[in-house]
C-alpha positions as CSV (number, residue, x, y, z in Angstrom):
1,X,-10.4,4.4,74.3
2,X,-11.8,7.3,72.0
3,X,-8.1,9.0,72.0
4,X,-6.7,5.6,70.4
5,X,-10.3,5.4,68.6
6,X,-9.0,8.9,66.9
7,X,-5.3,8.0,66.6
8,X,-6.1,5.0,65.0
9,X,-8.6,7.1,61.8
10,X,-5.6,9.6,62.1
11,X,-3.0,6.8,61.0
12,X,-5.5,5.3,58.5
13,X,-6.1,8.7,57.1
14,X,-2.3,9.1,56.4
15,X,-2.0,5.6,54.6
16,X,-5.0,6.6,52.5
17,X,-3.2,10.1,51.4
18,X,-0.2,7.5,51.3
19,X,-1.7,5.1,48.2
20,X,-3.5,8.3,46.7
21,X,0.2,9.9,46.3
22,X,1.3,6.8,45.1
23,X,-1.5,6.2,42.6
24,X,-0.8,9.3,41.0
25,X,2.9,7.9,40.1
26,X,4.2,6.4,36.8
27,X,7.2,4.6,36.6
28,X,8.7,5.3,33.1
29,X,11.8,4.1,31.7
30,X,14.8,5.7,31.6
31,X,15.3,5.1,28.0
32,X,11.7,6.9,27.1
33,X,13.0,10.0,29.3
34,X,16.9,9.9,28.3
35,X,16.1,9.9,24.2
36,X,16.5,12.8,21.6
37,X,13.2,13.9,20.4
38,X,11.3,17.3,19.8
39,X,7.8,16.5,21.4
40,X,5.9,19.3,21.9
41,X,3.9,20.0,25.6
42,X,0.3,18.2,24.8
43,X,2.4,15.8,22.6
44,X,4.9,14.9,26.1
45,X,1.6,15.0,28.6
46,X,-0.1,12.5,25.8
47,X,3.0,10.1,26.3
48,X,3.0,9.6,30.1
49,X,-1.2,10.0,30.4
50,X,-1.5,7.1,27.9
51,X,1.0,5.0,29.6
52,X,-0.4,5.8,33.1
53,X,-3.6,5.1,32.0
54,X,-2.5,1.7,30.6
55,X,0.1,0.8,32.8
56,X,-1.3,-2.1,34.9
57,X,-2.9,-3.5,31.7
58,X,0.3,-3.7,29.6
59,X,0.8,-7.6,29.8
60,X,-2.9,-8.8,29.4
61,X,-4.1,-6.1,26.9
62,X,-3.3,-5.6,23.1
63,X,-5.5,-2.5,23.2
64,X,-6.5,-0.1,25.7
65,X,-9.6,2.8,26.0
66,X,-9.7,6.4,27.5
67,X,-12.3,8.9,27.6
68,X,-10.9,12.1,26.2
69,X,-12.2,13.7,29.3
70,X,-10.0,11.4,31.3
71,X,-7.4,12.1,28.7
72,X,-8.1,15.9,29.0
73,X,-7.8,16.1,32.8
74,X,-4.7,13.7,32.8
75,X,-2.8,16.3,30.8
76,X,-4.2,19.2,32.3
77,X,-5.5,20.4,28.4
78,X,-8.4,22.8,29.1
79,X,-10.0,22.9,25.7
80,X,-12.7,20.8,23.5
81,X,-10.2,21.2,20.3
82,X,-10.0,17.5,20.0
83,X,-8.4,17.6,16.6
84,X,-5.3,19.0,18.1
85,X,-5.2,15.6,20.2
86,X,-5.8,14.2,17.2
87,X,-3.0,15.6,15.3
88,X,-0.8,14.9,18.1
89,X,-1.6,11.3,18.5
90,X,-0.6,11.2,14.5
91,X,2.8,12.5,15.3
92,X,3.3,9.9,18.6
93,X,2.4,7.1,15.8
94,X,5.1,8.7,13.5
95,X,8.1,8.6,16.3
96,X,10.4,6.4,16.5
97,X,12.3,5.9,20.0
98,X,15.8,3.5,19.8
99,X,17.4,2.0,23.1
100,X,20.2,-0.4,24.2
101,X,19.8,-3.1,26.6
102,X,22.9,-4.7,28.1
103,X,22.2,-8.8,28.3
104,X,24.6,-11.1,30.3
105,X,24.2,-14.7,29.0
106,X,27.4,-17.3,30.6
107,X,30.0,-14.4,30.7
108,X,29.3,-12.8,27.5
109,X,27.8,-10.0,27.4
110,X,26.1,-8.2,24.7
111,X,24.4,-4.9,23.3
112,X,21.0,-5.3,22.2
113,X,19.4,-2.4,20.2
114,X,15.5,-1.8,20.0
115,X,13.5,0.4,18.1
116,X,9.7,0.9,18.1
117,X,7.1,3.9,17.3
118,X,5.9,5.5,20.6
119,X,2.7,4.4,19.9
120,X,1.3,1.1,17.5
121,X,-2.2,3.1,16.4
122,X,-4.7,4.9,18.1
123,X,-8.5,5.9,17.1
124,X,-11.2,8.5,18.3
125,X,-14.8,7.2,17.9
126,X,-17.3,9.4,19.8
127,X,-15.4,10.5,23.3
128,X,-13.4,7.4,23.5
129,X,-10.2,7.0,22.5
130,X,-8.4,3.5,22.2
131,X,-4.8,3.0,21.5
132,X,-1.7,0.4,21.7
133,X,1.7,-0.5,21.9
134,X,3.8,-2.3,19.9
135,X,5.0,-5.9,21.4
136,X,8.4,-4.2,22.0
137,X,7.0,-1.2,23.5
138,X,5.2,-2.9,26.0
139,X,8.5,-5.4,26.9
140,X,10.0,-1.8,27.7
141,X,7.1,0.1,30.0
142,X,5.8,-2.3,31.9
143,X,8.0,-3.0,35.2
144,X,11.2,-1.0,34.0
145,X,14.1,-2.1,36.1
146,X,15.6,1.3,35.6
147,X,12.7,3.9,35.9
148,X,11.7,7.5,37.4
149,X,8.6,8.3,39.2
150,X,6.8,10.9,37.8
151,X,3.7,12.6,39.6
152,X,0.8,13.0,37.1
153,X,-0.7,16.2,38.6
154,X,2.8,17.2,38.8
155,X,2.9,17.1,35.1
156,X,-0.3,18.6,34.4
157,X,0.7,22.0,36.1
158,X,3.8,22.6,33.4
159,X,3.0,24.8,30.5
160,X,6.2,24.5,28.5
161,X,7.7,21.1,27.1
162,X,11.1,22.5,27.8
163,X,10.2,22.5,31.5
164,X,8.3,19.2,31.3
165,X,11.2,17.7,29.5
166,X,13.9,19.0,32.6
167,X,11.5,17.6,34.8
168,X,11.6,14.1,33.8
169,X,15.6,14.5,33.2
170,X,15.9,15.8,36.4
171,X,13.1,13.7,38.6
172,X,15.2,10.2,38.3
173,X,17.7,11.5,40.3
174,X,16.6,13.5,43.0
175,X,17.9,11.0,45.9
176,X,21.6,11.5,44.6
177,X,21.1,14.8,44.8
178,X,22.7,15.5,41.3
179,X,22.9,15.0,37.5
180,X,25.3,13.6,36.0
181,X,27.2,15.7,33.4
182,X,25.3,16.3,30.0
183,X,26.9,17.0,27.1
184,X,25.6,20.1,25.4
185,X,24.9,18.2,22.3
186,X,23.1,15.9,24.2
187,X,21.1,17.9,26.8
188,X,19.6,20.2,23.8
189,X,18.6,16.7,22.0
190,X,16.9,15.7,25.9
191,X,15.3,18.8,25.7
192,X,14.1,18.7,22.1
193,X,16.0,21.4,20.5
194,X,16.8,21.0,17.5
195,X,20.7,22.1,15.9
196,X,19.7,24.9,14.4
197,X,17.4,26.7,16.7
198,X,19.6,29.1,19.8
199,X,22.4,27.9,18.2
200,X,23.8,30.8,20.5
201,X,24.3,29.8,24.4
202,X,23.2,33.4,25.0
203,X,19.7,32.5,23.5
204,X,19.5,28.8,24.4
205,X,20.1,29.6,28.2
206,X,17.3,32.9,28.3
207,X,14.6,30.9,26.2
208,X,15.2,27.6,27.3
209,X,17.6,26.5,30.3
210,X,16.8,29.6,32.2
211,X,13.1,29.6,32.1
212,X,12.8,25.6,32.2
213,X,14.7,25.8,35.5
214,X,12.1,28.3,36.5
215,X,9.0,25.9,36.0
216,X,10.3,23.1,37.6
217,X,10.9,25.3,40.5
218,X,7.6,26.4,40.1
219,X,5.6,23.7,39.6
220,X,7.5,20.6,41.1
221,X,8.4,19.3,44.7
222,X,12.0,19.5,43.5
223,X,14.3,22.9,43.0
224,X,17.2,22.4,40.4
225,X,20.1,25.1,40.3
226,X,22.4,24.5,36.9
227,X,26.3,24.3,36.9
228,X,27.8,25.1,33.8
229,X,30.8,23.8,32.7
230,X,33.3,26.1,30.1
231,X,36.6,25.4,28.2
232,X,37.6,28.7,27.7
233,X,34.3,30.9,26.4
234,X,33.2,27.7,25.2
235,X,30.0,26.2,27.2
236,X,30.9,22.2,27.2
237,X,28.4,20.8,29.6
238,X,25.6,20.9,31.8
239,X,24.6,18.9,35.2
240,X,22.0,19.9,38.1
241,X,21.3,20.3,41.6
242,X,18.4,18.8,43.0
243,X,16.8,19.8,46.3
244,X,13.4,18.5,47.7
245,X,11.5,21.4,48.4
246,X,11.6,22.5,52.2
247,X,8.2,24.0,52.1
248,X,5.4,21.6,51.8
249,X,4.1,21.3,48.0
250,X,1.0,21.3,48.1
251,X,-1.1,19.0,45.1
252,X,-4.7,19.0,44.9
253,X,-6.3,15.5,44.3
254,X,-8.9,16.4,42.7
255,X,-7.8,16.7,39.6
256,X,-11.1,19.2,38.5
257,X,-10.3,21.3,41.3
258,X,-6.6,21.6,39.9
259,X,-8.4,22.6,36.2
260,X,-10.4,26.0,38.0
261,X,-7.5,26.8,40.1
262,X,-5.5,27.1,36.5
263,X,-8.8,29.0,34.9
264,X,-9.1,31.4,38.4
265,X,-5.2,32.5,38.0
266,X,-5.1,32.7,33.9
267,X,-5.5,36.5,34.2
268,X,-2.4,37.0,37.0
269,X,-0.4,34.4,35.2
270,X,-0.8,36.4,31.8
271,X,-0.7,39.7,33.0
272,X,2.6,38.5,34.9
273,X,3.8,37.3,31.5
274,X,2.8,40.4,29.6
275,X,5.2,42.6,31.9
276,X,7.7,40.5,32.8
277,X,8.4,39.0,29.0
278,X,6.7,41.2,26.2
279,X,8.0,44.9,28.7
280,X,4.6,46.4,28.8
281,X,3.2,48.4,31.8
282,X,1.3,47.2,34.6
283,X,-1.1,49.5,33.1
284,X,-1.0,48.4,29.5
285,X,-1.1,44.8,30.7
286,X,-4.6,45.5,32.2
287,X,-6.1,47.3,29.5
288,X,-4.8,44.4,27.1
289,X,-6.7,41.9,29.4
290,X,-9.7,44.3,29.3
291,X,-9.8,44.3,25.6
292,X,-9.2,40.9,24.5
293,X,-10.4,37.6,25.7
294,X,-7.3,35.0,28.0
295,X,-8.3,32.4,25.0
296,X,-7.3,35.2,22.1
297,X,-4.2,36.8,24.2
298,X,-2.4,32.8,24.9
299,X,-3.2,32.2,21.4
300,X,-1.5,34.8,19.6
301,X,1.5,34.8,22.6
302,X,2.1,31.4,21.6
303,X,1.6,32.3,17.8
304,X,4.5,34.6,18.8
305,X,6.6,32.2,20.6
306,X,6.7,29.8,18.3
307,X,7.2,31.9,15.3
308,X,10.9,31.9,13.4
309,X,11.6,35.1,14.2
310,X,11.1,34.9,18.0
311,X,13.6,31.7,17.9
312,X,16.1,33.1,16.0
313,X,16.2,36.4,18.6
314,X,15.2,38.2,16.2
315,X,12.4,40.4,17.4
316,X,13.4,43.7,19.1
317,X,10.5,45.1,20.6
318,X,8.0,42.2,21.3
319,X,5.1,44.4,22.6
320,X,4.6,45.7,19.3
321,X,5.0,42.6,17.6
322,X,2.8,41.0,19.9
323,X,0.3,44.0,19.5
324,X,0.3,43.6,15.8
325,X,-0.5,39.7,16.3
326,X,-3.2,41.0,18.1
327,X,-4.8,44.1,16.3
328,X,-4.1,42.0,12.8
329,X,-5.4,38.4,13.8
330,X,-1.9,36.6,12.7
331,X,-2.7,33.3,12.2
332,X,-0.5,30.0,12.2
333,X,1.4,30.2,8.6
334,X,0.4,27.1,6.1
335,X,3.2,25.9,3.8
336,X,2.8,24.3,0.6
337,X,4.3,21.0,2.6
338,X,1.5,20.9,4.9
339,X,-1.2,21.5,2.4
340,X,0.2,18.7,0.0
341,X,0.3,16.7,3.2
342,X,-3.4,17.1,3.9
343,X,-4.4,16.4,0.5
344,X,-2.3,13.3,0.6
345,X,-4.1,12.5,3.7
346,X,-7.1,13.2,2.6
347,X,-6.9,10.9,-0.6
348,X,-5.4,8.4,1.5
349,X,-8.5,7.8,3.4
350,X,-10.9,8.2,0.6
351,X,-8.6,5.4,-1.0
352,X,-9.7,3.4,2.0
353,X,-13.2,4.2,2.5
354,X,-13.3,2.8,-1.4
355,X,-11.3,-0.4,-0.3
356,X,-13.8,-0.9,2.9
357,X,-17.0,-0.2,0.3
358,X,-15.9,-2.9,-2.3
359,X,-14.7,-5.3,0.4
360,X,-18.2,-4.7,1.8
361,X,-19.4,-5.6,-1.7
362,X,-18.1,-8.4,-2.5
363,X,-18.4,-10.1,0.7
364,X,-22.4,-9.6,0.3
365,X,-21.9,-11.1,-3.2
366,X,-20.5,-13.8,-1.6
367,X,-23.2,-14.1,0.6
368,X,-26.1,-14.3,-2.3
369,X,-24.0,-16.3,-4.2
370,X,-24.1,-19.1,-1.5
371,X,-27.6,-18.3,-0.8
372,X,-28.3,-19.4,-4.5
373,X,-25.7,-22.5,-4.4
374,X,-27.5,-24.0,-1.3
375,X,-30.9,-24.0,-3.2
376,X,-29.2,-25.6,-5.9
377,X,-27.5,-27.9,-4.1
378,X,-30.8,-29.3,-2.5
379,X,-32.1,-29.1,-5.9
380,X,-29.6,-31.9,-7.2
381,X,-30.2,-34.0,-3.9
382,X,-33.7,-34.5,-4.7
383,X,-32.5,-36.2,-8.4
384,X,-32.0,-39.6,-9.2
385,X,-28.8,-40.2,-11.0
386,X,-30.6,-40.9,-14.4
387,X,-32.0,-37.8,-14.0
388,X,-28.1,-35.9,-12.8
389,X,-26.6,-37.3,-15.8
390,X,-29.3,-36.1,-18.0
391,X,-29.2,-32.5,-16.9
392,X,-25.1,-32.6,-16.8
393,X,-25.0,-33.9,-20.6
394,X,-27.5,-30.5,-21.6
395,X,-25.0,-28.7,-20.0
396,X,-22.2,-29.8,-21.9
397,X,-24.4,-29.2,-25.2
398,X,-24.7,-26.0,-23.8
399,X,-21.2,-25.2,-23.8
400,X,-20.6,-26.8,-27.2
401,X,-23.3,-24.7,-28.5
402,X,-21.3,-21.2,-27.1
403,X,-18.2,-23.2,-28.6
404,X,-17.0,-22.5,-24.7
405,X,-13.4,-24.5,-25.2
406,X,-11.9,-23.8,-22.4
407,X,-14.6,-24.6,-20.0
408,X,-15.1,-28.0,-21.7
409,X,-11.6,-28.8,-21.3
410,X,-12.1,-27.8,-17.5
411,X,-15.3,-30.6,-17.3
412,X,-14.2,-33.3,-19.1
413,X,-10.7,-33.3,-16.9
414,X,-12.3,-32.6,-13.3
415,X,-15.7,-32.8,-13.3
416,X,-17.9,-30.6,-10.9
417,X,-14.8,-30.6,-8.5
418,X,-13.5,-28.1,-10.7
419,X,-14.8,-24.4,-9.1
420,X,-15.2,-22.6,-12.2
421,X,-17.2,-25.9,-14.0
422,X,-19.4,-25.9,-10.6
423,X,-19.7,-21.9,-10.6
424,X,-21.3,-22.1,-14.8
425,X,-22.9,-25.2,-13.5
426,X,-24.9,-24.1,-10.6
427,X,-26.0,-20.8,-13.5
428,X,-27.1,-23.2,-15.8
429,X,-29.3,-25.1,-13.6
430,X,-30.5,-21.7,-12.5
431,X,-31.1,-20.7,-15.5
432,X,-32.9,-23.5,-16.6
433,X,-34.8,-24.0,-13.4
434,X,-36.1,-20.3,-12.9
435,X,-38.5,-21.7,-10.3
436,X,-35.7,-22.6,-7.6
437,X,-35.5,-19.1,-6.9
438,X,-39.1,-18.6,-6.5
439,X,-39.9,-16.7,-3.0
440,X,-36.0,-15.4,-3.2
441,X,-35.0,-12.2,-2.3
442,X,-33.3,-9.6,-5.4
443,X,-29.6,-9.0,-4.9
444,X,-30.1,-5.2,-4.1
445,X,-33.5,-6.1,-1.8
446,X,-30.5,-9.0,-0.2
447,X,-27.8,-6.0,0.6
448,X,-30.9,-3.9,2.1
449,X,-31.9,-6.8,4.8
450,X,-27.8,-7.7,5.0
451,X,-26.9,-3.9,6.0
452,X,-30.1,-3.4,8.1
């Protein structure tokens, strides 16, 4: 009885492990992982995190909340630089994604195109961001017909979007075994590399193909080998290998414990980076981790990486470039682009605080205004009609006093129906009656209590 007391929490156990695996899964479209685009890392994590967040709530919800912690730990980003997911989110707003959907309608068939921003809006207030889709969008993600599953603590352990990006290009078709062909064209658009950058295979495969296979290898439960297909010297096309790992891969649930694991291995991973990449000494390597802080070393490595000079190929001796970045405190370059581009921003939403102010205004105006009209109106009720027509025939004299044409013309063709007659009107009486608004609040005392 206890032995199938045991086996039984032993087969429960395995279905819990079972649904946790699979609630760390996201089915995204092909057509999301198959487009050109040149997302960065934090940019590509954003894109699956937000969608896995929302997933489930696609169809009900126009709009849907994270906490930037959540959002944090779903990407594996280990800083409190929240203006960088900011930025990023800016840039997801900005891109477009285009697809084709083949329809079959009584033997016809036809091509469909689509084309929609990757994201509708999105907002940070406090820690809590909230976001949505466009109505097309949301057609698209939520129960894809074609899809791949991607692992969300998978994702979080990559550290390049190159090696994200072969991941998801890859992931879809790991029971076949293989990739199709990719054109080289296309497969440097799937990875987000644009024309002019490693224009030479040479380049392309050492800073891209060669050390994206790596991560994925690295950081996965797959391991890719390339093929490379040549017409003479000429590389034409690309296509992959795919191989569920042998070893068991190992993926913490806890996706905290994943976060210290990353913090406790920063210093091998950087000193394995400083040797193997920039050529210095296992003995240089330490003293550089000795003297400067892991936050200041990544920094100014990816400052280096992502300069024009490292894409090109054009830096011969990185350890002394690196070591300049370093003793000199190079910083990320500003163009004149970007800085009109703030201060376009900038205006932009000063423009718009304005609009919200006067909106804001004019609505309380509104407010009074009625305030005023209602003891007027209450005013009138109490009057016989004797007494109505006697105060409407001052009010004409009035107008004919200020030789006020055009309002006159307005009375004697409408009446009080007309809204500019009744607007003068309700002032006169207001005027004349100063004692209506006896015990009434000043405009400015109004907006106080209104805004309170």
């Amino acid at each position: 009885m206890e032995s199938r007391s045991l086996k039984l929490r032993e087969t429960q156990t395995a279905m819990d492990m079972q649904r946790l695996s699979e609630s760390d899964l996201l089915r995204k479209h092909i057509a999301t992982i198959h487009c050109a685009n040149s997302f960065s890392l934090l940019q590509r994590k954003l894109v699956n995190s937000l969608l896995y967040h929302a997933y489930h709530e696609l169809p009900t919800k126009n709009e849907h909340q994270i906490t930037i912690r959540n959002l944090c730990q779903l990407t594996g980003y280990n800083s409190n630089d929240y203006k960088t997911i900011k930025n990023a989110l800016m840039e997801l707003i900005s891109t477009v994604i285009e697809w084709n959907v083949i329809e079959e309608a009584k033997s016809k068939i036809t091509e469909t195109w689509n084309a929609s921003a990757v994201l509708a809006d999105a907002r940070i207030q406090g820690s809590i961001c909230t976001y949505s889709y466009s109505n097309r969008m949301r057609e698209l993600l939520y129960m894809p017909e074609i899809y791949a599953r991607l692992n969300m603590k998978v994702q979080a352990r990559f550290k390049s979007s190159y090696g994200l990006a072969l991941y998801e290009n890859c992931i879809r078709y790991q029971n076949i075994k293989n990739t199709p062909w990719f054109k080289l064209s296309i497969f440097r658009k799937l990875m987000g590399v644009p024309e002019e950058k490693y224009s030479i295979f040479r380049d392309f495969k050492r800073r891209v193909l060669d050390s994206a296979i790596r991560e994925v290898n690295e950081n996965s439960n797959i391991e890719i080998e390339s093929e490379i297909k040549r017409v003479g010297h000429k590389v034409q096309a690309i296509k992959f290998s795919i191989q569920r790992k042998k070893r068991a891969f190992k993926i913490e649930l806890n996706a905290e414990k994943v976060q210290q694991e990353k913090l406790t291995d920063a210093p091998k991973n950087l000193n394995l980076l400083l040797v193997e990449k920039f050529g210095f000494s296992e003995h240089q390597a330490e003293s550089l981790l000795s003297e400067y802080s892991e936050a200041y070393l990544s920094e100014k490595i990816r400052l280096v990486e992502e300069s024009q000079t490292y894409q090109a190929g054009k830096i011969f001796n990185l350890a002394k470039y690196l070591l300049s970045a370093l003793k000199e405190n190079y910083q990320s370059p500003k163009s004149s682009a970007e800085l009109v581009e703030l201060k376009r921003k900038k205006s932009f939403e000063q423009q718009m605080q304005q609009k919200t102010r006067e909106q804001k205004e004019e609505e309380l105006k509104q407010a009074y205004s009625d305030c005023v009209k209602k003891r007027v109106d209450t005013f009138l009720s109490d009057l016989n009609p004797d007494q109505k027509m006697e105060l409407l025939e001052k009010f004409r004299e009035n107008l004919k006093e200020r030789n006020d044409v055009f309002v006159l013309s307005r009375l004697e063709k409408r009446g009080l129906v007309d809204k500019i007659v009744e607007s003068l009107f309700t002032n006169f009486i207001k005027n004349e009656h100063p004692e209506l608004l006896s015990g009434m609040k000043q405009f400015n005392d109004f907006c106080m209590d209104a805004v309170v």
